[in-house]
N, C-alpha and C positions, 0 to 999 in steps of 0.2 A: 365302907365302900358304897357309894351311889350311881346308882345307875341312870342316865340321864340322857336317853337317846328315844327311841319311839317316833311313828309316821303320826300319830294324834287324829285318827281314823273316828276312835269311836266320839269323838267331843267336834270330830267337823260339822260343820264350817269353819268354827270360829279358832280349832286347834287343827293344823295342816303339819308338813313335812317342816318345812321352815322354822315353824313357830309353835308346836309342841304343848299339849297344856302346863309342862310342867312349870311352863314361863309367864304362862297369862294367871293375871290377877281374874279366875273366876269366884275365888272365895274369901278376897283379899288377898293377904299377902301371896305372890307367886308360890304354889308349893314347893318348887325345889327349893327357896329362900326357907320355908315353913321346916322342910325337911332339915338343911343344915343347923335351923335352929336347936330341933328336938336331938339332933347329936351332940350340939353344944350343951344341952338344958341333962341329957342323960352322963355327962363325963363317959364316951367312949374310947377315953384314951384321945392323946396327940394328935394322930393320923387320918388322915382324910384322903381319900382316894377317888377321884370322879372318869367314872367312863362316859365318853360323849362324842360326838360326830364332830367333823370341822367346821358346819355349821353354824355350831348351836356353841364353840367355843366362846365368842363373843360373849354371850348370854352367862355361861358360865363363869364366867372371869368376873361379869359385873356381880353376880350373886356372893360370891364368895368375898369379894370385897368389902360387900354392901354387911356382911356379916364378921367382917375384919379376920376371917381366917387366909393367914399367912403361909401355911405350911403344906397346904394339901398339895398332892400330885394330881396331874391330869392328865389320864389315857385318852388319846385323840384316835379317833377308829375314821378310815380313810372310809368305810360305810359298814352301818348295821350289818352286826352276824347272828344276832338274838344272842341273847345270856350267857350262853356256856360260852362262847369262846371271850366274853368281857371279864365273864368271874377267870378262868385260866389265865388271862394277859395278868388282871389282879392279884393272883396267886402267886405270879410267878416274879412280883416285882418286891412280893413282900417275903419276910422272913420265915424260913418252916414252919417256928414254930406261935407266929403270929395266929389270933384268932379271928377271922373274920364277918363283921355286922353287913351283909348284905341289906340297902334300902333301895329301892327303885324310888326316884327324886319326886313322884306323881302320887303318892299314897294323905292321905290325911288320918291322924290319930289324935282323938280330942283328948283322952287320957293318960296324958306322959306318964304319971305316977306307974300305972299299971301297964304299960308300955315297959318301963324301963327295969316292974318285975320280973315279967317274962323276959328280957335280953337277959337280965342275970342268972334263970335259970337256963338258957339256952345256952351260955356262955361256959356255966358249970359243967354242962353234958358236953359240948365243942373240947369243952379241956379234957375232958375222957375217949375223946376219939369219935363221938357220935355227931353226924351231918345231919341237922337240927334246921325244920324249916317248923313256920307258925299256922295254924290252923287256927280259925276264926269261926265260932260257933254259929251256924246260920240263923237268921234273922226268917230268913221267907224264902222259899222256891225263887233259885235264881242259874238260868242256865248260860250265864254270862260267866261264869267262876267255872275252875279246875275244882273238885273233892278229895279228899283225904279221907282215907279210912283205917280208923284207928286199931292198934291191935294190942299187944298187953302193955302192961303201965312199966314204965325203966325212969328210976329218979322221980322228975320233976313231968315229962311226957309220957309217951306210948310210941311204939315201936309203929312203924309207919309198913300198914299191910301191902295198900294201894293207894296209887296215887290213878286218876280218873279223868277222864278229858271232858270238855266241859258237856253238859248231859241236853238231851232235848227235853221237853217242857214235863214229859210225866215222870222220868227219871229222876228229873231236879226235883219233884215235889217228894218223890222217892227218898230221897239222901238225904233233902234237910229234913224229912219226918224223923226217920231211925234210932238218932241219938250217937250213931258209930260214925257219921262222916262231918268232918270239916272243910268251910273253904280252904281254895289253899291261896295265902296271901300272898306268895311270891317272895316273902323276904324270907331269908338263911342267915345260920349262922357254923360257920366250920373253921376247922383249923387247915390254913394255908397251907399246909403238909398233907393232910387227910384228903382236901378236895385234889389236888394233882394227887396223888397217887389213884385217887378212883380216874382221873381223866386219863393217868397211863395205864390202865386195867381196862376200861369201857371205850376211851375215845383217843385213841392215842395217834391216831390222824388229827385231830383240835389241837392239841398239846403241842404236836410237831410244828405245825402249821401258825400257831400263833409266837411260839420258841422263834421262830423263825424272822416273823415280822418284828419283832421287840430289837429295840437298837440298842447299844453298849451302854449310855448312856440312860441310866432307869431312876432317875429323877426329876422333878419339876414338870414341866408341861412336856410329856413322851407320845410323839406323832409316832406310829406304828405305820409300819410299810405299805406300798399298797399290795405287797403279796397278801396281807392281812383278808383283803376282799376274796382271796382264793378260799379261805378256811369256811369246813360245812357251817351252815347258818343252821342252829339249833337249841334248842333254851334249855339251861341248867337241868330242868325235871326231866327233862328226855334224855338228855346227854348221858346223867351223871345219878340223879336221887332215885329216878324209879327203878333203879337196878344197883344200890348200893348196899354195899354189908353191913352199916348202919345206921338206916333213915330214923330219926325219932323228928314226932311231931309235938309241939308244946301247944298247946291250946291257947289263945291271945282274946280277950275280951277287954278292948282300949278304944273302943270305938273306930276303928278300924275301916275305911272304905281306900278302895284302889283308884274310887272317882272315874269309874270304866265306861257309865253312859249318862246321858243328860238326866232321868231319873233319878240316877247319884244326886248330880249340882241339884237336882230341887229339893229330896231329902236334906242335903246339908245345907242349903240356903235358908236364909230367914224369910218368910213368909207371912201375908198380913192374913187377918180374918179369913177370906174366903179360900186359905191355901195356896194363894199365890205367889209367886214369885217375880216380880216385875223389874226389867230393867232398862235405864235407856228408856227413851221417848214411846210409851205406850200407852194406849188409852183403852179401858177396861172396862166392859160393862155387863154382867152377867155372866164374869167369868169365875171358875173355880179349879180348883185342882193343877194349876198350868204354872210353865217354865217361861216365863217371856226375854228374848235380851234382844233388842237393835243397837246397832253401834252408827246406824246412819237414819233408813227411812223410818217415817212413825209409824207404830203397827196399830190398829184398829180391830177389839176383839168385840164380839160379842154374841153372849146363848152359848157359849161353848164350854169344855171340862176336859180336864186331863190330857192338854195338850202342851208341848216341844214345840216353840215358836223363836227360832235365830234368824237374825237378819243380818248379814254383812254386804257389803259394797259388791258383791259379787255373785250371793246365793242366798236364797229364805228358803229354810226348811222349816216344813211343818212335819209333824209325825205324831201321833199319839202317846204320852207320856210313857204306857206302859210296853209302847212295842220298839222304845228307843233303842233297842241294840240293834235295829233295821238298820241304822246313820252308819255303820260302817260296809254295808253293803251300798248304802247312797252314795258313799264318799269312793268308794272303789268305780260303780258306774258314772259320775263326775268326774272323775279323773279321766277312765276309758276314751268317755264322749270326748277332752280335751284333746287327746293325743289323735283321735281319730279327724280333729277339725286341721 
């Protein structure tokens, strides 16, 4: 199951409502294309299940093409409810005792090999009843990320104590010191069966409400009602994992990013000597540490370091490399100032 909706806040400018990073070639191939690959490249079974806005169907359709899968369904969401009520519509089209690969379409994993150990052990614990999400061993103080914290060992994970919203700056240098918390990556893995029954025990207004929207017909491309827009809007870990009777977390080390702020793009970008990342018409000189991309005007740097430089036909943001998770408070006042003109 992929999930493949998102406002693309924290990657604005360049990733909006419309156009979504999952779609832009920032690292090459489109990720959501990247994503369908590593399903293909892992054998998750036949099925393929995409949830998405009407939007961004288009986009969808050409991806899935472009990767020759034939068979998938597509949940069309008349608008964004956050996670839980996309994993429910998905639970509820598939069969009990199906198991489910939640991926969000935006993630990048440089190491499928080790990627596709952890599905198998996640898969093994999903077949015994346990709602199995992946924790990602932190790298550095990062308070852009939800935490996990680990609690005794069961199989292949550890039984999931708490799950932790995302922390302010001394918190975060707190969690990833410890050795006891993990990111939490966002992707699940549970049996069709297990996730609705915790939505009829914790959210059984979600449940009702998306049962609701879901037409007779639960095949091929399934536009869901616009009652659907009535259903609370709330994400899987709130809905459903931080209060279920058996969260286990698997620890994932596949190189792993969620690609949640331009910082991300310049870690995974390739970079010349001075640590830069240059793209599109720019001209450098004394520059180091820095993100650059125009898609129109030339940008002209110099004596600078550790800077987020995007240029589109409509907005240049600069920000400093390390305080990039500002870009979705920019992209929230950007938006404000339009509605207010």
């Amino acid at each position: 199951m992929i999930l493949s909706g998102g406002s693309g806040t924290r990657l604005w400018p360049l990733s909006t409502t419309n156009a979504p990073k999952q779609f832009l070639e920032l690292l090459g191939e489109p990720l959501f294309e990247s994503t369908l690959g590593r399903v293909g490249e892992l054998g998750l079974g036949t099925t393929v299940t995409v949830v998405t806005g009407r939007d961004h169907l288009p986009a969808v359709e050409r991806s899935l093409a472009s990767k020759a899968i034939e068979t998938a369904t597509i949940l069309v969401e008349p608008s964004g409810r956050n996670t839980a009520p996309a994993v429910v519509a998905a639970a509820l089209i598939s069969d009990p005792d199906d198991i489910l690969v939640l991926l969000p379409a935006d993630h990048v994993i440089s190491d499928s090999p080790a990627f596709g150990e952890a599905v198998t052990k996640a898969v093994a614990l999903a077949g015994d009843g346990a709602l199995v999400t992946f924790g990602v061993e932190p790298s550095r103080s990062e308070t852009g990320y939800g935490y996990i914290e680990k609690g005794q060992p069961v199989g292949s994970g550890f039984r999931v104590d708490r799950f932790k919203e995302k922390p302010n700056e001394d918190e975060a240098a707190r969690l990833a010191a410890d050795g006891q918390h993990l990111w939490n990556s966002g992707m699940f893995v549970f049996g069709a069966g297990q996730i609705l029954s915790e939505a009829r025990r914790q959210v059984p207004e979600i449940l009702a409400g998306v049962e609701a929207s879901l037409p007779a017909e639960r095949a091929g491309t399934i536009t869901l009602d616009e009652t659907f827009s009535d259903v609370p809007a709330t994400s899987i870990d709130h809905a459903v994992m931080e209060n279920a009777e058996n969260s286990v977390v698997v620890p994932l080390d596949a190189g792993w990013s969620d690609v949640g702020s331009w910082h991300s793009v310049w870690e995974l970008s390739d970079r010349d000597g001075s640590g830069n990342s240059l793209n599109g018409d720019v001209v450098a000189v004394d520059v180091a540490d820095s993100y650059v991309r125009s898609g129109s005007k030339t940008v002209a740097m110099a004596g600078v370091a550790g800077l987020v430089v995007v240029v589109t036909p409509d907005v240049v943001l600069i920000v400093p490399k390390e305080k990039s998770q500002m870009v979705r408070d920019l992209a929230a006042g950007w938006a404000a100032s339009r509605r207010a003109d």
